[in-house]
C-alpha positions in Angstrom: 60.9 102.9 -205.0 63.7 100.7 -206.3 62.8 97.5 -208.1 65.7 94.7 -207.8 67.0 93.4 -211.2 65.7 90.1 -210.8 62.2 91.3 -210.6 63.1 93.8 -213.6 64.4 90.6 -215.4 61.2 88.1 -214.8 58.8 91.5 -215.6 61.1 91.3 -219.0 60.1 87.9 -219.2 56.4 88.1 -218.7 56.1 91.2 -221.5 58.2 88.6 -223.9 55.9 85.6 -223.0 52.7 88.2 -223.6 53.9 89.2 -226.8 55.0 85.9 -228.0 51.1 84.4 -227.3 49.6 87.0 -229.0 52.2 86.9 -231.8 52.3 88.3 -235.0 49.3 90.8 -233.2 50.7 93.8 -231.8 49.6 95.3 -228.6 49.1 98.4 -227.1 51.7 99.3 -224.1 48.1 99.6 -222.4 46.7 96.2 -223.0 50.4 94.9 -222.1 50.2 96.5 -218.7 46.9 95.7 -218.1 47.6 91.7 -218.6 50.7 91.8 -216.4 48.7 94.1 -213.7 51.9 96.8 -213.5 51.9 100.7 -214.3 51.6 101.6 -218.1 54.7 103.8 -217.5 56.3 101.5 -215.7 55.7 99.2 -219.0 56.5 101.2 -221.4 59.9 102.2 -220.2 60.6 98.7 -220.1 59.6 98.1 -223.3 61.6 100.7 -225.0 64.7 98.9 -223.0 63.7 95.2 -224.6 63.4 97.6 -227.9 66.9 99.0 -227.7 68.1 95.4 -226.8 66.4 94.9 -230.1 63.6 92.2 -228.6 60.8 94.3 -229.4 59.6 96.5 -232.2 57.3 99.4 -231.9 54.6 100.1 -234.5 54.1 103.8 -234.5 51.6 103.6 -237.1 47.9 101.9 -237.9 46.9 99.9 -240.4 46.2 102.4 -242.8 49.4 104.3 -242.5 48.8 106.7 -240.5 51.4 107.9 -237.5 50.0 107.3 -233.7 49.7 110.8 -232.4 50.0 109.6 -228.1 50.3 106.3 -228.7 52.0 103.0 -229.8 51.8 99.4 -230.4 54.8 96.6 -229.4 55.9 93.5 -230.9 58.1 90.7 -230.4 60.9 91.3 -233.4 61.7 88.6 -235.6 64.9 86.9 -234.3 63.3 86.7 -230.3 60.2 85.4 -232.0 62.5 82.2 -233.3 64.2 81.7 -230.6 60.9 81.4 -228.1 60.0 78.8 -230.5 62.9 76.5 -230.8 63.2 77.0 -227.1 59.1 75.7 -226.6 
């Protein structure tokens, strides 16, 4: 199934406006999906588009340094973070 790009563009939207509320927290491309109710795979390939569009940034690694074996945390870069808030 096809999603139109409208719909692809106010999903976009609704990861951003997730990441900015929780912001300077990262999230799991779980817990994203989860709070917008869509597919984790679904999710994450749109989130590796808002990362190449350089929106997003993806934490591969915990707190203590260590590399994420299956799994990774998202978000919102610093530029899109400033521009949410001047646009608030």
């Amino acid at each position: 199934m096809r999603i139109s790009d409208t719909k692809r563009k106010k999903i976009f939207e609704q990861i951003l406006a997730h990441l900015y509320s929780v912001h300077p927290k990262p999230c799991f491309t779980a817990h994203i999906a989860r709070e917008i109710a869509r597919d984790e795979e679904f999710i994450k390939k749109l989130l590796i588009e808002l990362k190449n569009k350089k929106l997003v940034k993806e934490i591969k690694k915990n707190s203590k340094g260590i590399n994420y074996l299956r799994r990774c945390r998202w978000k919102l870069s610093d530029n899109a973070y400033n521009i949410y808030r001047q646009n608030q």
